[in-house]
Structure formats: structure tokens, C-alpha cells
C-alpha positions as CSV (number, residue, x, y, z in Angstrom):
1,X,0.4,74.3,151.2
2,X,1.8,72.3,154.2
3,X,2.9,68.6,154.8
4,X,1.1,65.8,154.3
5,X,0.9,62.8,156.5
6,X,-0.5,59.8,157.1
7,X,-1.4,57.2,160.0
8,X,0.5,54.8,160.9
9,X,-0.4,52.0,163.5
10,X,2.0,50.2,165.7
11,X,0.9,47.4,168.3
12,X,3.1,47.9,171.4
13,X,2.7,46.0,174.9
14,X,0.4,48.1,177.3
15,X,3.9,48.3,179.4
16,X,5.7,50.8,176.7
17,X,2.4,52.4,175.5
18,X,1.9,53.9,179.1
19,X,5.9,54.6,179.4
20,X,5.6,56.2,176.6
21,X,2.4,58.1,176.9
22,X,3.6,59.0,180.6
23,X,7.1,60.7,178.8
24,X,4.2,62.5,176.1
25,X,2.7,63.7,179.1
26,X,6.2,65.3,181.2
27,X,7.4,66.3,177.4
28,X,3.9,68.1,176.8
29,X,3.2,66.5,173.9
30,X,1.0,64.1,172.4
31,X,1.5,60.6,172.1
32,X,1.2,60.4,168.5
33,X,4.0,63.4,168.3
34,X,6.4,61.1,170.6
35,X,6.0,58.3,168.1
36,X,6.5,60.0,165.0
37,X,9.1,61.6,166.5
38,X,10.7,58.9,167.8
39,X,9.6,56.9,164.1
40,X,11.9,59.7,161.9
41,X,14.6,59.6,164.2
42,X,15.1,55.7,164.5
43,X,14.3,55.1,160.5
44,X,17.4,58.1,160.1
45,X,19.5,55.5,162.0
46,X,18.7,52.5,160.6
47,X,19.5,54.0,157.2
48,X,23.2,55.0,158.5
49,X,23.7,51.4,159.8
50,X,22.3,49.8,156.7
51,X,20.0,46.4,157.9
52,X,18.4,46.2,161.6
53,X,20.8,43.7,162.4
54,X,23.5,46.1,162.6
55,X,21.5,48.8,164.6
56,X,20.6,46.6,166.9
57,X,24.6,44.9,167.1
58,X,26.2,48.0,167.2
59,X,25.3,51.2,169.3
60,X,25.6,54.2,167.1
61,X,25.2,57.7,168.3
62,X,27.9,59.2,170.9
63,X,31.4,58.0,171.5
64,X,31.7,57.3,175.5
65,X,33.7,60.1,177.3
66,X,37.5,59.2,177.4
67,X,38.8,58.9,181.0
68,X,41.6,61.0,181.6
């Protein structure tokens, strides 16, 4: 049948919401795609750090490159 979904609004600064929408624009998407894009991926890593003080203590993603 297809996926539901449902809106969701977020009060940013005027700052990020043009960033954002300006990256939306080079990425040829919509805004709203960016955000709930960018919504999944950050509530996936909160949920592997456990509590938003942790996600925001510790970077998670990518190991820096060892020097050789």
C-alpha cells in the first residue's frame, strides 16, 4: 500500500534553515527530504549511543585515518 508518514515541525534559527535549504537545493532535493533524512539518520545514532549526552560527548561514526 506504501508508507505512511507524518509531519513533524522543528523550529530552527533562520541561519541553519537557509544552510540547510541552500544544501536541499545543490543536493536536488526538498527541504523537507533533507530533514527527514537527516531526522532517521541522527535518531539511528542516538539509539547506538544510548542518551544525548553521550552523542553529543563522544563522536561516533569513522575512526580517524592512522598516520603511517
Amino acid at each position: 500500500m506504501g508508507e505512511w508518514k507524518t509531519s513533524v515541525t522543528v523550529r530552527v534559527n533562520p541561519a541553519l534553515r537557509a544552510e540547510l535549504w541552500q544544501f536541499a537545493t545543490r543536493e536536488r532535493r526538498s527541504l523537507g527530504n533533507i530533514g527527514a533524512t537527516l531526522l532517521e539518520w541522527a535518531f539511528e545514532q542516538l539509539k547506538v549511543a544510548g542518551s544525548t549526552e553521550r552523542l553529543l560527548k563522544f563522536q561516533l561514526g569513522r575512526k580517524p585515518a592512522e598516520k603511517s
